[in-house]
SEVEXMI-800644 format. One line per 10 residues: number of its first residue (from 0); for each residue x, y, z of C-alpha. Coordinates in nm, 4 decimals. Last residue first. Layout:
BEGIN
NUM	X:Y:Z ~ ...
***
This chain:
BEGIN
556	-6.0609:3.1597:3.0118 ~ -5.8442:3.1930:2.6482 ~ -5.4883:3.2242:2.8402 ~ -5.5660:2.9854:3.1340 ~ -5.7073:2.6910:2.9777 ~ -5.4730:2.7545:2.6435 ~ -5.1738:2.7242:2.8327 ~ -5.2436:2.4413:3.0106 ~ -5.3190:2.2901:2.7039 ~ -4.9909:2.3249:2.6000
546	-4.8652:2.2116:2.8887 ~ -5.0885:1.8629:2.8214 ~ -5.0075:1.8058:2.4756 ~ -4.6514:1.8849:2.5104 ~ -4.6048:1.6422:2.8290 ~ -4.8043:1.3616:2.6241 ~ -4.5937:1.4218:2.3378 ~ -4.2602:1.3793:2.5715 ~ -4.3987:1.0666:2.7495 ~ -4.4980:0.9376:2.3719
536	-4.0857:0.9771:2.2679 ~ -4.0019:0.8522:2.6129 ~ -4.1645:0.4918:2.6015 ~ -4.0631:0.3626:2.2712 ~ -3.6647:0.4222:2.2868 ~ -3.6369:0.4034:2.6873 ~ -3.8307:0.1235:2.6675 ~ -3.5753:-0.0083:2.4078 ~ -3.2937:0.0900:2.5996 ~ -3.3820:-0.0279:2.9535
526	-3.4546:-0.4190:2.7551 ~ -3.1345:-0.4330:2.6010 ~ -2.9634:-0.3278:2.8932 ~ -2.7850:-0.6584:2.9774 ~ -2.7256:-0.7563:2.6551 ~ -2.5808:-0.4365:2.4697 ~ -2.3575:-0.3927:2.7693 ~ -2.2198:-0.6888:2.6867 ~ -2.1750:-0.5856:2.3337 ~ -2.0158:-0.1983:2.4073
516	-2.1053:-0.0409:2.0808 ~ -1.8200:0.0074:1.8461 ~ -1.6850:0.3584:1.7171 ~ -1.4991:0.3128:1.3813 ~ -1.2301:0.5946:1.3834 ~ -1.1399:0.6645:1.0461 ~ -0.7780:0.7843:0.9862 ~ -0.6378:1.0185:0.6826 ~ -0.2820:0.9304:0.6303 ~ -0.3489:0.7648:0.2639
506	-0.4476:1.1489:0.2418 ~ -0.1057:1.2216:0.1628 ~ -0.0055:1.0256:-0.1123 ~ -0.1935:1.3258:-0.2898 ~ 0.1056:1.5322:-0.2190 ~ 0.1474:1.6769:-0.5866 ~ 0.4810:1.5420:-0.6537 ~ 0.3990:1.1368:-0.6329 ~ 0.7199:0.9526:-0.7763 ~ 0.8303:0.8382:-0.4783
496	0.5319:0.7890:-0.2853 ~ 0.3994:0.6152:-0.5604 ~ 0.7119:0.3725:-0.6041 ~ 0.6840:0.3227:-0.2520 ~ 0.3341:0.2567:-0.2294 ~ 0.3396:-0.0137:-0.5176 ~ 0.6255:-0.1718:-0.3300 ~ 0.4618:-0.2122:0.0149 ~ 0.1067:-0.2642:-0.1528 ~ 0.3206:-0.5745:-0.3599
486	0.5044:-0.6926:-0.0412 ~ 0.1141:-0.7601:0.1781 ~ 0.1432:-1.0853:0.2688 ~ -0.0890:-1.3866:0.1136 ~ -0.0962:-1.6912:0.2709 ~ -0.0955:-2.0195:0.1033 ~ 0.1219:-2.1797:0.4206 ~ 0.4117:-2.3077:0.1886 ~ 0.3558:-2.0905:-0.1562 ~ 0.3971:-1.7807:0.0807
476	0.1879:-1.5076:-0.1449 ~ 0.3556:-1.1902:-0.1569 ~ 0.3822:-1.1483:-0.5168 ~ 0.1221:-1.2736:-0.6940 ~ 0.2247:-1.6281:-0.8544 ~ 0.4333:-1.6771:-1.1719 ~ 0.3356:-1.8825:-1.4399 ~ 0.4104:-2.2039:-1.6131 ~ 0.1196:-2.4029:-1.4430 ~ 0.3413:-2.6684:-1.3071
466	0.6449:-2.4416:-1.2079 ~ 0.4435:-2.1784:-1.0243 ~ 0.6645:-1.9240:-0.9639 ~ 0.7465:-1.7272:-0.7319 ~ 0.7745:-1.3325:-0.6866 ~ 1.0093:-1.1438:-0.5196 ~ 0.9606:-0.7326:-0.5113 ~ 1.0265:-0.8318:-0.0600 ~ 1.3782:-1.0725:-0.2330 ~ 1.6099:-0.7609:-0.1744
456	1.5584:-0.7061:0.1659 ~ 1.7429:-0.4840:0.3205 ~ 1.5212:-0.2056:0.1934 ~ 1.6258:0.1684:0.0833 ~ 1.3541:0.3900:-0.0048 ~ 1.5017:0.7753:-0.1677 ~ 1.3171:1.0931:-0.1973 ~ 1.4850:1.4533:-0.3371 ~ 1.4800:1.7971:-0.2145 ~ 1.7231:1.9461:-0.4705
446	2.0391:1.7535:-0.5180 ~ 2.4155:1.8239:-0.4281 ~ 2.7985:1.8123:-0.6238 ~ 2.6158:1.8550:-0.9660 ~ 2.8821:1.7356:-1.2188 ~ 2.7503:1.8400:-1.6284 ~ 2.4206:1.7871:-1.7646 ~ 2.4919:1.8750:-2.0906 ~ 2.8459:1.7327:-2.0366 ~ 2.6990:1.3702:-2.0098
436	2.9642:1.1446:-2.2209 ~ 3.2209:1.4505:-2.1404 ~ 3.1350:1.3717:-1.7006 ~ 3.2517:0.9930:-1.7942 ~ 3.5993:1.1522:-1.8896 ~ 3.5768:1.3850:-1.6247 ~ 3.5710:1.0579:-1.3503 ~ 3.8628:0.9111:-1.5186 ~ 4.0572:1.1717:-1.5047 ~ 3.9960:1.2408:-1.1120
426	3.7288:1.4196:-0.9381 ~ 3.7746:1.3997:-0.5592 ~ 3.6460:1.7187:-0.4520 ~ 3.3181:1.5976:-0.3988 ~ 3.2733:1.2681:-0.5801 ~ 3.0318:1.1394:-0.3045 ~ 2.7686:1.3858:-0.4057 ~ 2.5196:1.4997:-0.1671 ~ 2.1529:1.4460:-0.0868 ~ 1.9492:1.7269:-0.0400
416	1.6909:1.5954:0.1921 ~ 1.3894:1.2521:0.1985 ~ 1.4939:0.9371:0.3046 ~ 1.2337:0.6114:0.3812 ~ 1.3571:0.3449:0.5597 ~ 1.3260:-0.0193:0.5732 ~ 1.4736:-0.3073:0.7562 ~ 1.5335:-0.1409:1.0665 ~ 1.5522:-0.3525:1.3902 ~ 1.2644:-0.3695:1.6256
406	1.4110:-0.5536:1.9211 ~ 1.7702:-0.7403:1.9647 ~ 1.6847:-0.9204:2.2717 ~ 1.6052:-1.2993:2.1106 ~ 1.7886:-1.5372:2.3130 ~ 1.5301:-1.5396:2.6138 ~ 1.2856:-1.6339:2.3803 ~ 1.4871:-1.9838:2.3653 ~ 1.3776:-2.1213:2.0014 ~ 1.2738:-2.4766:1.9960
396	1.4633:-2.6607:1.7096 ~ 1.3215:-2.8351:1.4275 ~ 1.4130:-2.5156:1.1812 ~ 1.7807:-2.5558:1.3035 ~ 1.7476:-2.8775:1.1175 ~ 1.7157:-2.6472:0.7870 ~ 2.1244:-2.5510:0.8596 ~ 2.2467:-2.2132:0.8154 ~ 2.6029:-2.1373:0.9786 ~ 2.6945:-1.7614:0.9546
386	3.0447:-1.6531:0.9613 ~ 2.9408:-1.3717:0.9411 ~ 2.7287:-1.1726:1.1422 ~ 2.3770:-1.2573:1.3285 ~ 2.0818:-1.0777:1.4463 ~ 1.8237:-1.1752:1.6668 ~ 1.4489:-1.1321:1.7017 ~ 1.1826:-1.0651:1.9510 ~ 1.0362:-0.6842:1.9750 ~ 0.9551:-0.7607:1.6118
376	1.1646:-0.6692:1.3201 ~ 1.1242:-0.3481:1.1471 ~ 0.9317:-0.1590:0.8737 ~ 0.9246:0.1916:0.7790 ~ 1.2176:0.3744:0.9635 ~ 1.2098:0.7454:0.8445 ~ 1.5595:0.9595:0.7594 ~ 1.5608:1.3159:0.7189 ~ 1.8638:1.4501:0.5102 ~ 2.0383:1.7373:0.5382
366	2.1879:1.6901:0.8765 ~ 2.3403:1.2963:0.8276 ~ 2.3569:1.0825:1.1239 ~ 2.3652:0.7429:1.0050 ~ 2.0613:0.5042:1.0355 ~ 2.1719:0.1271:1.1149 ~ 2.0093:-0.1336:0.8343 ~ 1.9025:-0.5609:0.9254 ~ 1.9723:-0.7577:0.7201 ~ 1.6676:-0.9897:0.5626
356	1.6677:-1.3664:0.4884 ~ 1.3495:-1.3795:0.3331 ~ 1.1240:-1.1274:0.4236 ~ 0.6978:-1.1031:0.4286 ~ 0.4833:-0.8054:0.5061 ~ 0.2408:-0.7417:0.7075 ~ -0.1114:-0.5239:0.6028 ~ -0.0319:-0.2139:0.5834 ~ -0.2747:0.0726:0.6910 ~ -0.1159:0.3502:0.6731
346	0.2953:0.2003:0.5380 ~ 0.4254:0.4090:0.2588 ~ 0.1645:0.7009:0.3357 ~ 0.3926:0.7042:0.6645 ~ 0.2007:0.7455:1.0168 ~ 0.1470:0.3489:1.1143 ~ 0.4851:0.2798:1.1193 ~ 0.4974:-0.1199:1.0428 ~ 0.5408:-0.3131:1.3350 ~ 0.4024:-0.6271:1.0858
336	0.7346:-0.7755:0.9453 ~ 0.7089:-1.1203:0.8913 ~ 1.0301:-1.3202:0.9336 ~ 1.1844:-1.5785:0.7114 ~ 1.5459:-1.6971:0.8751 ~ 1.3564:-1.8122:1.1782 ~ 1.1812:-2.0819:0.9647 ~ 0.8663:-2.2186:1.1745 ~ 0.8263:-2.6059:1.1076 ~ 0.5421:-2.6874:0.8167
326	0.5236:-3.0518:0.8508 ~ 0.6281:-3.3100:0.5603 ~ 0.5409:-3.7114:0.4862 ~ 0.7444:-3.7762:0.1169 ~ 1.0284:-3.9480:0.2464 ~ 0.9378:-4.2429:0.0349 ~ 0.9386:-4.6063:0.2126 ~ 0.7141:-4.7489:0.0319 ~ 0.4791:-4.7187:0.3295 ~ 0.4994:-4.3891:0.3535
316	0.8376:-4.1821:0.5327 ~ 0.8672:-3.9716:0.8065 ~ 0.8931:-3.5893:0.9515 ~ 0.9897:-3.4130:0.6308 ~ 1.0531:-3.0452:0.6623 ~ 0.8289:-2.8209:0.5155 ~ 0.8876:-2.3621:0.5676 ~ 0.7160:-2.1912:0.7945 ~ 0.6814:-1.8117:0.8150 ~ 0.8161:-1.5933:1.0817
306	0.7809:-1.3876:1.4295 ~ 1.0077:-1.5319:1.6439 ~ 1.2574:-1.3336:1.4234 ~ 1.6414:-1.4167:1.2757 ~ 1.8357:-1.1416:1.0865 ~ 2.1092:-1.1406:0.8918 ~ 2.3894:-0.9613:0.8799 ~ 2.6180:-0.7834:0.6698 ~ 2.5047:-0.4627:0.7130 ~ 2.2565:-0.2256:0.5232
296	2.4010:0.1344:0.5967 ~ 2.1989:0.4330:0.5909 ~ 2.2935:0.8445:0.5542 ~ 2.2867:0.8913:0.1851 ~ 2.6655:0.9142:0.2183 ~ 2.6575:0.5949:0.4028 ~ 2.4824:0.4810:0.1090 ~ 2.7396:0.5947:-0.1524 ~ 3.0182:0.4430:0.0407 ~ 2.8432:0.1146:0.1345
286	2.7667:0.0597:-0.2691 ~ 3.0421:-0.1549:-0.3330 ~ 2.8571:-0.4407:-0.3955 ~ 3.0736:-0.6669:-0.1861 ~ 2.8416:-0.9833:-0.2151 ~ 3.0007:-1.1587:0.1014 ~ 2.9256:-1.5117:0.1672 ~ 2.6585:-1.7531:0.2818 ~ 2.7241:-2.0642:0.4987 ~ 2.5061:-2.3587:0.3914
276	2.4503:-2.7033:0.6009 ~ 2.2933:-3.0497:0.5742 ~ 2.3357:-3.0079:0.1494 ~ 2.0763:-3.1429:-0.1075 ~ 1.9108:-2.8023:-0.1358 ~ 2.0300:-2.5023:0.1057 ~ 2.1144:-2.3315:-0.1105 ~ 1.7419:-2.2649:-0.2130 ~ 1.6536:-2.1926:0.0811 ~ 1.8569:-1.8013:-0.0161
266	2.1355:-1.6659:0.1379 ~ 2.4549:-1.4286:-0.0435 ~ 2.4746:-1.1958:0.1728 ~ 2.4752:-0.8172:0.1112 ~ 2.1365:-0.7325:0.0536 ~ 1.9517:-0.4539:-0.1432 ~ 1.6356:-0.3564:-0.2124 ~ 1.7466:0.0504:-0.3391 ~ 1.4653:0.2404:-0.4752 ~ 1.5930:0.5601:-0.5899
256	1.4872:0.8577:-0.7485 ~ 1.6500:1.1019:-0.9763 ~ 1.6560:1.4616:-0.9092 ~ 2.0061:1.5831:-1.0666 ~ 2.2020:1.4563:-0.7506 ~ 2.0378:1.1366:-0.7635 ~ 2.1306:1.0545:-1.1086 ~ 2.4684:1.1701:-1.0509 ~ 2.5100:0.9307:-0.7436 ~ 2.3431:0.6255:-0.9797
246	2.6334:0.7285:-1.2729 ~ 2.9565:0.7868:-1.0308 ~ 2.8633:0.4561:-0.8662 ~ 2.8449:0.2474:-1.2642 ~ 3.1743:0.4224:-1.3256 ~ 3.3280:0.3095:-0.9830 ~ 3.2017:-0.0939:-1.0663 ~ 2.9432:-0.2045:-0.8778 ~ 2.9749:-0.5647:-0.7676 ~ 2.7799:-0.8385:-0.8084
236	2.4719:-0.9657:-0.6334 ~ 2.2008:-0.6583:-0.7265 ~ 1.8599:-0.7701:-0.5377 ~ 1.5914:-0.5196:-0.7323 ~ 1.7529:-0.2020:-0.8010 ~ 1.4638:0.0320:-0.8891 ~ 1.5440:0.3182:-1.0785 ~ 1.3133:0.6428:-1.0982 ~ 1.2089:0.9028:-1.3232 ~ 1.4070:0.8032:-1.6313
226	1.5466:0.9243:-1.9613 ~ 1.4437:1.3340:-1.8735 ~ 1.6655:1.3249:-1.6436 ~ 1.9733:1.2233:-1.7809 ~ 2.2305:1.0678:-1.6301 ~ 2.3643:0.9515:-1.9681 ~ 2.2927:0.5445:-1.9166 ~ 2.3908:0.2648:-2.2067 ~ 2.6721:0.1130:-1.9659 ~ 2.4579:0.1521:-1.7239
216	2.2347:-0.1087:-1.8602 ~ 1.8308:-0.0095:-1.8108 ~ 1.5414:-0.2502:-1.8456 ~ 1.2286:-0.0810:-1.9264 ~ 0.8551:0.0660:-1.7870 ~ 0.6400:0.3495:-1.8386 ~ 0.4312:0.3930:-1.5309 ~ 0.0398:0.3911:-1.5175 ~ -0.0426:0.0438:-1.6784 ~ 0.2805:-0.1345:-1.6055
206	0.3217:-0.0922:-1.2252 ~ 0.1334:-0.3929:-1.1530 ~ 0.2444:-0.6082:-1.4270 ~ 0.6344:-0.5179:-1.3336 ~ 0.5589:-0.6285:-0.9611 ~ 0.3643:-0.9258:-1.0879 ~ 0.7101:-1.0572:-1.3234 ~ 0.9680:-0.9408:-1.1096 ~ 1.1121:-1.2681:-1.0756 ~ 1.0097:-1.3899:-1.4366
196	1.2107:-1.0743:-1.5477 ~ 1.5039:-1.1495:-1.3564 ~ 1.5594:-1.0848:-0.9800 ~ 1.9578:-0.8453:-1.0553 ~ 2.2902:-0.9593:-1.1078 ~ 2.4831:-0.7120:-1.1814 ~ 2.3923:-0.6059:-1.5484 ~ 2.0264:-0.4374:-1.4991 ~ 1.8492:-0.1975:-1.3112 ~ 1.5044:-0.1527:-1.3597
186	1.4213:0.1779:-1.5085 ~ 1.0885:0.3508:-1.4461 ~ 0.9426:0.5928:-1.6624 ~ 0.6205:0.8501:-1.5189 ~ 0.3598:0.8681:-1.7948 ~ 0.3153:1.1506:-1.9388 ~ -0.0522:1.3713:-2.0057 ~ -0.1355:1.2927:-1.6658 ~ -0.4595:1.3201:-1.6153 ~ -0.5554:0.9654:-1.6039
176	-0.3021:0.9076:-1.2852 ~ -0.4693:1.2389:-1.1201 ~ -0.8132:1.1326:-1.1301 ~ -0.6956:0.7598:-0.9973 ~ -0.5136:0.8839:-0.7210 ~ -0.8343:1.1336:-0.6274 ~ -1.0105:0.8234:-0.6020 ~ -0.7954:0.5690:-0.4051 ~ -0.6848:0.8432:-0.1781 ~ -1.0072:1.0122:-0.0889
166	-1.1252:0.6632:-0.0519 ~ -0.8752:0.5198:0.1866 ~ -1.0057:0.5412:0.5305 ~ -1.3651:0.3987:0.4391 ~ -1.1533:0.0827:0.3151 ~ -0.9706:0.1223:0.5986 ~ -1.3004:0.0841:0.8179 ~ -1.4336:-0.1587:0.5873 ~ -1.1627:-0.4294:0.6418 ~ -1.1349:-0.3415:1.0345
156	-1.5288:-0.4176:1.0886 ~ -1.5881:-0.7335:0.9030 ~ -1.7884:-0.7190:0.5868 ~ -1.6637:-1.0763:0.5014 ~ -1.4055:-1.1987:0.6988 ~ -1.1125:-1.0699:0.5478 ~ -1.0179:-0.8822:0.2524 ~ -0.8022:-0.5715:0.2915 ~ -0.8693:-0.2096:0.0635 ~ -1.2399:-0.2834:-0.0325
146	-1.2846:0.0219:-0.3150 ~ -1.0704:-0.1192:-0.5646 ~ -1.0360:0.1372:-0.8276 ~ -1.0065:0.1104:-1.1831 ~ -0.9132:0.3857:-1.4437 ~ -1.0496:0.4324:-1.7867 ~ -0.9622:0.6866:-2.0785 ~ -1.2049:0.8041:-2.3238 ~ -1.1437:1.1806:-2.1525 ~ -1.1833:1.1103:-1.8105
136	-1.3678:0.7724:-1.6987 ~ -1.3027:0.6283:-1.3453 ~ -1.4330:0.2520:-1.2989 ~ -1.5205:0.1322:-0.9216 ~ -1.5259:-0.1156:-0.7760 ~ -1.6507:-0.3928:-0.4940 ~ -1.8336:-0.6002:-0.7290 ~ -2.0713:-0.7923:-0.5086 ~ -2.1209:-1.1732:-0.5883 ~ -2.4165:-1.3869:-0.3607
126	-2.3681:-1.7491:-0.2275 ~ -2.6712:-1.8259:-0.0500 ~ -2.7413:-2.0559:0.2504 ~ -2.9661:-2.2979:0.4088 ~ -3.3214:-2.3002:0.6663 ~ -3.4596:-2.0026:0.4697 ~ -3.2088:-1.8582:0.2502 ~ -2.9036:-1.7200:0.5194 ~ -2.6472:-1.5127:0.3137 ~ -2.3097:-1.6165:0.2009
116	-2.0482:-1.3790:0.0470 ~ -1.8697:-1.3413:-0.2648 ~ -1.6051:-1.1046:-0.4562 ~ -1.5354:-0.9670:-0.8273 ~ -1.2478:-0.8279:-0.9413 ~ -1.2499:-0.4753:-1.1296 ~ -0.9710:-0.4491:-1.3340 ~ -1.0755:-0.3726:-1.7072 ~ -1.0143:-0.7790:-1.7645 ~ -1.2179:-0.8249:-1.4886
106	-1.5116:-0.6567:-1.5784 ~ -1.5550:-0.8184:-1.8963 ~ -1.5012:-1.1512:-1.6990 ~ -1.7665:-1.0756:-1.4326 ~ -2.0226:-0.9984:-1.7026 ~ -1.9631:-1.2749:-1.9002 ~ -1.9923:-1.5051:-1.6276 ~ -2.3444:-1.3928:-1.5612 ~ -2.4283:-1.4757:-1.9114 ~ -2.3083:-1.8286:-1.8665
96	-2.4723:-1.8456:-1.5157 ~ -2.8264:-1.7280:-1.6725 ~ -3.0032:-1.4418:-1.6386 ~ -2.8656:-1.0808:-1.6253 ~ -3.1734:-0.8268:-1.4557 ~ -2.8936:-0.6912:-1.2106 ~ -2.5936:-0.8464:-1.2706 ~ -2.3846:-0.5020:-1.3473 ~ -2.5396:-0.3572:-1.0193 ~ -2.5285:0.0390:-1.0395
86	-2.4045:0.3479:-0.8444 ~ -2.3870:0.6295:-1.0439 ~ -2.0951:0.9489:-1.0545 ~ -2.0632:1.2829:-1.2459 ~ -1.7955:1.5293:-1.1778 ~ -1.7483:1.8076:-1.3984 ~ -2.0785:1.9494:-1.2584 ~ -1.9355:2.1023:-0.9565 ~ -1.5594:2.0088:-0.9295 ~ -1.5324:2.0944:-0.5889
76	-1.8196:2.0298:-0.3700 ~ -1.8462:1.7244:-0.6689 ~ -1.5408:1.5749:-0.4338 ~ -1.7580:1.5972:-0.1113 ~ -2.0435:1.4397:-0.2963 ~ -1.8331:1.1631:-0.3881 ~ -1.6949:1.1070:-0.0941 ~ -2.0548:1.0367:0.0945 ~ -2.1666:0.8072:-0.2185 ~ -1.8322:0.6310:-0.1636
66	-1.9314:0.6418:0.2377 ~ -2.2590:0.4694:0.1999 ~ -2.0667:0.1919:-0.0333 ~ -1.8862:0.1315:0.2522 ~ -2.1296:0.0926:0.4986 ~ -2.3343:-0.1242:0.2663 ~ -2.0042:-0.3514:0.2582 ~ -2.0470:-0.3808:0.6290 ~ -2.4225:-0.4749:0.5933 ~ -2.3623:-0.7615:0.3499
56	-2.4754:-0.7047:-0.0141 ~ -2.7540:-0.7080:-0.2134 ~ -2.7428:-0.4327:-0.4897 ~ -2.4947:-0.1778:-0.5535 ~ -2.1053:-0.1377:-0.5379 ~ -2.0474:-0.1020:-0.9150 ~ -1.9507:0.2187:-0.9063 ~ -1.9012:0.4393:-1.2718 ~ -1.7357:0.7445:-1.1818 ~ -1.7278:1.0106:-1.4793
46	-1.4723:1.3037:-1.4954 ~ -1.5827:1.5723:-1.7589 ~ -1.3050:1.8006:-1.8146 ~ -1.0834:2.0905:-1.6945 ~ -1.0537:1.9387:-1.3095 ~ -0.7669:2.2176:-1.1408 ~ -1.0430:2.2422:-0.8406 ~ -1.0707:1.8586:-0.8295 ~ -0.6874:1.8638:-0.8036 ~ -0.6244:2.1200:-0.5819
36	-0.8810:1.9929:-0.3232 ~ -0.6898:1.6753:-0.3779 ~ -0.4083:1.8371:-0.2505 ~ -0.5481:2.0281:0.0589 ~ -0.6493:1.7278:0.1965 ~ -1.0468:1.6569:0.2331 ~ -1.2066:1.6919:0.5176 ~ -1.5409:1.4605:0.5519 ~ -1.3804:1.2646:0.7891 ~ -1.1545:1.5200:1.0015
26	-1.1013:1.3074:1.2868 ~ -1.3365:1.4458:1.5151 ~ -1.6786:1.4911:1.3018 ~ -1.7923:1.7884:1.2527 ~ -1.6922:1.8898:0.9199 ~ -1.8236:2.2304:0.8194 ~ -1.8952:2.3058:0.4665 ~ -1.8820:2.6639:0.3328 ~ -1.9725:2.7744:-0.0446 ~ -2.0745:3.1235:-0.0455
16	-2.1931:3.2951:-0.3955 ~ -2.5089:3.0515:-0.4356 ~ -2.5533:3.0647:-0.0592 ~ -2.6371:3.4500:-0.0960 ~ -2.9212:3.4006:-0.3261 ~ -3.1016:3.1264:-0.0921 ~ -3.0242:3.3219:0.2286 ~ -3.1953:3.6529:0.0365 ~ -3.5098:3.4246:-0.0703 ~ -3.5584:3.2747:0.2882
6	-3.5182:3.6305:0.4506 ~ -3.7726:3.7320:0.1971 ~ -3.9861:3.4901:0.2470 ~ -4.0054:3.5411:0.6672 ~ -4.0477:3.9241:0.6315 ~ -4.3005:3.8387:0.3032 ~ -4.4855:3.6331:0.6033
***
């Protein structure tokens, strides 16, 4: 016995000096990334996580809230006791729907959306609300986190399994965002045409509480890196000028980022308004150079997929004889991009995405920089060059399959290299006058490693708007079929990804394998496995009751 306790007491001692967790399961799970290990390690403060995922809920949501608890332990591994997390049920104990609606609406306006789901009462239903959220406190300041990552059926299997997949991400994103003691700035390019404010008006409210946000004129720009972190230009339709070039390739070359959504036809369903027929024309940016420098080129094209959204046609008239009797008819011109590459932070687990009259983008040899395709066309599209004839009766039409060969072409791709200057050895007067406006930072001919996104698509940051309520709808949502794609996690992930230095983006990679029961087999065993269940657990006492004594008969006889 004092063998035995002090063996106990000397393992007890010794694990208080050795910290080692082993993960067991296959895909890394419980792992997390070496980054946020950084992160919780480099924690100099209380962090408190306030989750509201408790109470009645479906049994898929209960899975997720299982593997919260589950991450949060693995994060407190690290921190010790600067992390601090409790699970709670804000409408627990509230009575009343007024009351109840208070609740929800203080929650809401700190970001944490409330969502509903039937249960079975007796012979009817129940509508029940679960807050699927959580709240990050560090140092006064709050963060909030959705913890169910894609709606659909209610606790179905593939929602909560990426859910499950992104918690390390979600969470150790929103530790690092409130620990940043300066907010990243992002510029959104002005003076050539750009979406307008109302435009961008759910892309710029999404980005606004963790990024510092402003118009920028080139005229008014110095290069400087310490103005902005990253430029954004949203749908330029008028030229560059050389001045304006020489400014975005310097800001590159010192470290700035880029997030070009460019096209380079003028098409939109608007022009196509009172008229039978529209052909679009040539922006001529001027940006092909600097691009093709970069190592991409968005052509003039555009691109047609059997995979699209609809857009209304009318197919007869009422009894007053108003034309007012429409049918959603598939719109070629309008594809849906869901081949998405399912390896890239950018993309994991990316719901698809919606284009309107998109080009398509050929990748350019170029040794010092890596280029990754993010989003293409399905295996059935076409893609056509100017002249270009775009009629909505073309919408009525049957596609031929057999005309659409042209599969998965690039709309998106991610860069990341030393990108180089296209002003090499080919400064003139002009240029060195512009270089005295920023001589403190002076002509860089190459940058450091350095990120770019460029998009043929400059209407994916699009939003509508809803002209009867005065406001502008979420971007991504098709006003026609009321569906919902997913453009703003596209965009929000870029700008992260581009702006993210400590590799936390990185665990958006982490997978969770969700291992299903075989149904059918379910039924026609049922009955083996639960004898099997009942049965062998007493066969195996019975077994160790009668060996045993056995052993007694013939060692105490």
């Amino acid at each position: 016995m004092l063998i035995t306790l002090g063996i106990f007491i000397f393992l007890n001692v010794l694990s208080s000096f050795i910290n080692k967790r082993i993960d067991l399961t296959k895909e890394g799970r419980f792992t997390l990334t070496q980054a946020t290990k950084d992160l919780l390690r480099e924690t100099d403060d209380l962090v408190t996580v306030q989750v509201y995922l408790d109470g009645e809920m479906p049994a898929g949501i209960k899975r997720l809230r299982n593997a919260t608890n589950d991450m949060l332990d693995e994060f407190r591994a690290y921190t010790g006791n600067k992390l601090q997390y409790r699970f709670s049920n804000p409408l627990e104990g509230v009575e009343g729907n007024e009351a109840k609606r208070n609740v929800l609406e203080e929650l809401a306006k700190k970001g944490i959306s409330p969502q509903r789901f039937r249960i079975q009462d007796g012979e009817g239903f129940e509508e029940k609300v679960f807050l699927p959220g959580a709240l990050v406190i560090y140092k006064g300041r709050e963060y909030p986190v959705n913890l169910l990552e894609a709606l659909g059926a209610e606790g179905s299997q593939n929602s909560i399994n990426n859910s499950v997949a992104l918690l390390e991400y979600k969470l150790a994103n929103a530790m690092q965002k409130l620990r940043r003691n300066r907010k990243p700035r992002i510029g959104f390019l002005k003076g050539h045409g750009e979406l307008d404010t109302m435009q961008l008006a759910d892309a710029a409210a999404s980005l606004a509480p963790y990024y510092v946000l402003s118009e920028l004129n080139l005229d008014d720009f110095t290069v400087s890196p310490d103005e902005y972190d990253l430029i954004i230009a949203a749908k330029p339709t008028q030229p560059f000028s050389e001045k304006d070039i020489f400014k975005l390739d310097q800001f590159v070359t010192h470290g700035g980022k880029m997030f070009w959504l460019l096209e380079n036809l003028a098409a939109d369903i608007d022009s196509l308004q009172n008229r039978p027929y529209y052909i679009p024309t040539p922006f001529n940016l001027g940006l092909d150079e600097l691009l093709f420098k970069y190592g991409v080129r968005v052509n003039e094209s555009l691109l047609q997929d059997l995979q699209s959204n609809p857009i209304p046609l009318v197919v007869g008239v009422d009894a007053l004889g108003n034309a007012n009797q429409q049918s959603l008819f598939p719109w070629l011109y309008h594809p849906v991009f869901t081949n998405a590459n399912k390896e890239h932070p950018i993309t994991k687990n990316l719901g698809p995405v919606a284009g309107e009259f998109v080009a398509t983008i050929d990748t350019i040899k170029q040794a010092e920089v890596n280029k990754t395709i993010l989003l293409t066309s399905s295996q059935y599209a076409k893609v056509f060059y100017p002249p270009i004839k775009i009629e909505l009766e073309q919408a009525r039409q049957q596609p031929n399959p057999e005309q659409f060969r042209k599969s998965f072409q690039p709309v998106a791709v991610a860069l990341e290299g030393n990108f180089g200057s296209i002003f090499t050895n080919r400064m003139n007067v002009q240029m060195m006058e512009i270089i005295d406006g920023f001589k403190d930072w002076g002509f860089k001919e190459k940058s450091e490693q350095n990120k770019m996104l460029v998009v043929s698509d400059g209407d994916m940051i699009h939003n509508d708007y809803d002209r009867r309520n005065r406001r502008p709808l979420p971007l991504g949502f098709n006003r026609f079929n009321k569906k919902t794609f997913s453009n703003k996690d596209f965009v929000l992930n870029g700008v992260e990804w581009l702006l993210d230095n400590s590799g936390i983006i990185v665990a958006r990679n982490k997978d969770v394998t969700l291992r299903l029961l075989d149904v059918e087999r379910i039924k026609k065993e049922k009955t083996f496995w639960q004898t099997i269940n009942v049965v062998l657990p007493l066969v195996f006492v019975l077994l160790f009751g009668l060996i045993y004594g056995f052993i007694r008969k013939r060692r105490f006889t």
